[in-house]
N, C-alpha and C positions, 0 to 999 in steps of 0.2 A: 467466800462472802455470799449473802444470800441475796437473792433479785430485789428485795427491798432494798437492801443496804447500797445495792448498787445505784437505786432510782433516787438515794439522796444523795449520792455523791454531786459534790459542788454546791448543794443546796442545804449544809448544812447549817441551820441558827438564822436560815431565810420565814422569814413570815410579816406581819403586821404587829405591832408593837401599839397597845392601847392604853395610852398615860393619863392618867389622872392628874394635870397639869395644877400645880400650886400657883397664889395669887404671888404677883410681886417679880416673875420671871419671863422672860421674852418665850416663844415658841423656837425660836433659833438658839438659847440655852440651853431649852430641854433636846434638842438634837443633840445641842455638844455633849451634854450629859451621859446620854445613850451611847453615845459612841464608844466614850470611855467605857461604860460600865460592860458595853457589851464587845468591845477590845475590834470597832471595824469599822472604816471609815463610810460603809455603805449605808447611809442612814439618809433620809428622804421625808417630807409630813404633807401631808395633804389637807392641806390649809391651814392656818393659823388661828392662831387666839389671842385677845389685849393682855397687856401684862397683869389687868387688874381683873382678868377674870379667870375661873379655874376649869377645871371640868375635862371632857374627853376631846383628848389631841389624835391622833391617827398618824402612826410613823409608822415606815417600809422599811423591814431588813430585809439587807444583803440582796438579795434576786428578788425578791418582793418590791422594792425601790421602782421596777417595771410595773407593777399594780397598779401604783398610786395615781396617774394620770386616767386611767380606766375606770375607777372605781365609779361610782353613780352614788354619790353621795349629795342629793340632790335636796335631801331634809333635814331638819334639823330642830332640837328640843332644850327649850335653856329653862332654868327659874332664875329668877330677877330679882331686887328690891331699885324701886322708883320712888323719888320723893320727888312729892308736889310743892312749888312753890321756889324753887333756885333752878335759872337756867345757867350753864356753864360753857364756858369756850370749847370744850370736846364732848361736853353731852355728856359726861358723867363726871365722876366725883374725882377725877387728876387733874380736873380742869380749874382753870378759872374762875371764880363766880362774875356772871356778866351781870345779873340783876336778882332780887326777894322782892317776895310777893306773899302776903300771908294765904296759907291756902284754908282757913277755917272754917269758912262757907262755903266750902265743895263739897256738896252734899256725895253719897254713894249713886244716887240715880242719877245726878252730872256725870260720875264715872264710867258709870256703867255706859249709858249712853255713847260716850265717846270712843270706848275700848271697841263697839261694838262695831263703827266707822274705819277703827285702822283693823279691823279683821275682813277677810276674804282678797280679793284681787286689790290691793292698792299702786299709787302713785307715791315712792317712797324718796326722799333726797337724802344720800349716805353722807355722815357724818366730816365734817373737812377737814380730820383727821385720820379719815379711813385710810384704806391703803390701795381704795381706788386710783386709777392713772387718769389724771388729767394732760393732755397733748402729752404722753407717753410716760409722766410724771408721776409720783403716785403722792396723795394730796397729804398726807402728813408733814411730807419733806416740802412741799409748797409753801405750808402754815411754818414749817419753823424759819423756811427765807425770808417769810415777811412778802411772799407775793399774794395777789389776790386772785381771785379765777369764782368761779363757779362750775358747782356739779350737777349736769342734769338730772331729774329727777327718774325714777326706773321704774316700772314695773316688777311690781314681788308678792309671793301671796304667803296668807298668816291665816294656818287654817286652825289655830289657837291661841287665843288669850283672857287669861283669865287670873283675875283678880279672886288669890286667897285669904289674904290677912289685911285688912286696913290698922295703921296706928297713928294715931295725932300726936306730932312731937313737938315742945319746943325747941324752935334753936337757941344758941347761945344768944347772939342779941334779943331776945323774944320775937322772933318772926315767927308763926305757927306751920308748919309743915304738914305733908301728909306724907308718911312710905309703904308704900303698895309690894306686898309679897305677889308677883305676878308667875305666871306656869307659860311659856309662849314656844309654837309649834309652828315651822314657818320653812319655806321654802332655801336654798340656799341662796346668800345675795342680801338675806334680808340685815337691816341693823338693829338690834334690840335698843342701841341707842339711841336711834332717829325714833323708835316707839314711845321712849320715853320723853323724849323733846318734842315729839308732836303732840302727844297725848297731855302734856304739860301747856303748850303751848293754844290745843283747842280750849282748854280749861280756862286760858287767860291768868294762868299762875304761873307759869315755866315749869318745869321738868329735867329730870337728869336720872341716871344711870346710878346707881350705889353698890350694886353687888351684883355679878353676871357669872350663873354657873351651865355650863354646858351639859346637859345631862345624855343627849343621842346624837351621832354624826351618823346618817343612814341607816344601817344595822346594829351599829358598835356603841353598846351602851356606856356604865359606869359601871357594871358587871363583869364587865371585859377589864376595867381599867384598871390600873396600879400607880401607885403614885414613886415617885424618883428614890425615895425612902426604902419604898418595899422592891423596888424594884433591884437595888443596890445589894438584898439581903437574895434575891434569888435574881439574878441578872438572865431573862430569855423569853421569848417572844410570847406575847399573850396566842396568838393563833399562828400556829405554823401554818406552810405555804399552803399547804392542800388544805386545813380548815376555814384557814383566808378566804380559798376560791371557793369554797362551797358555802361560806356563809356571806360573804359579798356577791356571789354570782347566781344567777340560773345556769345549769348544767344540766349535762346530758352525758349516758353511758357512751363505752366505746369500746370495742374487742381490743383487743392485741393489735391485729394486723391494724386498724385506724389508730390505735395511738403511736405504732411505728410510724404510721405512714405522716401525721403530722408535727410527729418529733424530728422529723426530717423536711418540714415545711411544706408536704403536699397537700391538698383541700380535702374536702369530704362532702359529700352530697348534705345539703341542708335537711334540717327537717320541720323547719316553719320556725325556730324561737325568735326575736326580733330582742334587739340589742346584743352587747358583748357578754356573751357565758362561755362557760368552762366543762372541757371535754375531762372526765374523769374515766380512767382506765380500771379493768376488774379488782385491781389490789388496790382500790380507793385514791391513786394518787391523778392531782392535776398536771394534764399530759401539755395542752395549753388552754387559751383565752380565744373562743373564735367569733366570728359574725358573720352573718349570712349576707350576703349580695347575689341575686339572681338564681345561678343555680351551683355555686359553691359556697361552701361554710370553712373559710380561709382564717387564717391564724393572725391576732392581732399581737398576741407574746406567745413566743413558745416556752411555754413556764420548766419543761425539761428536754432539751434536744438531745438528738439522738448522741450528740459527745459528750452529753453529760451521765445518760442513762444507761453505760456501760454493757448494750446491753450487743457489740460487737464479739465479747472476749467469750 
């Protein structure tokens, strides 16, 4: 067997797995999904999405499931549709309608105007049916108790939004609506639903959520993704392990002797990078995940230890 072949042993069918999540399914579906399709129970996602919205999910196989907590998946990119004029009990369109309000005298410079308010550092209240923990609880499962609570409001930044298409609709009763094809770029944390309840709610018409598509989770686009369908037709990781860590991480070279030596959990003299990167050995593969403190650059995963990298015999 040849030194490559050796340095996947154990790590074979490990990578990042990037879905193209369909509307109408839980994020804990498309896990069970993968598991199946992909015959392993090691499957992991790094963070979730509503069931009524679709776009890129980010799942961890098999030895990559250690990634997920590390990744610095800190931004995020969605397109939207918001209709002006019904606010809803979850801030989009599974909800309830709490109130109509004709939005037909909301001119585009009211719009404008407002979008430009909920952009840059805001004061944001998430949704009380996010899946924020209120005293340890997470507030959807509060809302279906029937208890009441409040969520403080956060800090989050939205360093995009932007309004593509305007269309004046009627609704079935004749109330006149608006729905905003929106493009938004925004910190993680942020809620595109609270954007659209706020942005409805400055306007003095209410607002809600109608269509919510994920287009980027940090690096990982829709280019990456595959949806349950195609995925079922070739069942295997959009990025394996070592594309993962070099396209989620900064890295840095390493001889031989330094990836023995931290396949076996020893440090390595830093060289200034700051956060968690990835030591790559001469044959391209990620040896592990390190970070610097002081005057070692210590191993936060060793993504192939020396008993997996055969590299004794």
């Amino acid at each position: 067997m040849s030194a490559r072949g050796k340095l996947s042993s154990g790590l074979v069918g490990a990578g990042l797995l990037i879905v193209d999540k369909d509307a109408g399914v839980t994020s804990h579906d498309v896990v069970a999904s993968c598991r199946k399709l992909l015959n392993t129970r090691k499957v992991g996602h790094a963070g979730t999405l509503d069931p009524m919205a679709t776009g890129v999910l980010v799942l961890g196989i098999e030895r990559a499931t250690k990634m997920l907590g590390l990744l610095a998946l800190t931004t995020k990119a969605y397109s939207a549709t918001i209709r002006l004029g019904r606010s809803t009990t979850t801030d989009d369109a599974e909800g309830e309608t709490i109130a109509d309000a004709s939005a037909s005298s909301i001119t585009d410079a009211d719009i404008s105007a407002q979008v430009i308010s909920l952009t840059g550092d805001i004061e944001q209240i998430p949704s009380s049916v996010s899946a924020i923990k209120v005293d340890g609880q997470r507030a959807h499962k509060l809302v279906r108790a029937g208890e009441e609570f409040t969520i403080p409001a956060r800090r989050v930044h939205v360093s995009r939004f932007e309004v593509l298409a305007r269309r004046d609709v009627l609704g079935e009763e004749g109330t006149a609506f608006v729905d905003l094809d929106v493009e938004v770029e925004c910190s993680s944390g942020t809620y595109v639903r609270a954007l659209a309840r706020d942005l409805g709610a400055a306007l003095g018409v209410g607002g809600h959520l109608t269509k919510l598509r994920r287009t980027r989770v940090g690096p990982f686009t829709l280019e990456h993704a595959r949806t349950l369908r195609e995925l079922a037709d070739e069942p295997a990781v959009s990025l394996d392990i070592d594309e993962a860590a070099r396209t989620a991480f900064d890295h840095r070279q390493v001889d031989a002797d330094e990836a023995e030596a931290i396949s076996q959990g020893r440090w390595l003299d830093p060289i200034g990078i700051s956060g968690v990167y990835a030591a790559i050995d001469p044959s391209g593969h990620a040896i592990a995940l390190l970070q610097e403190k002081g005057k070692r650059a210590s191993s936060v995963m060793v993504v192939r230890p020396a008993t997996l990298r055969g590299l004794s015999s």
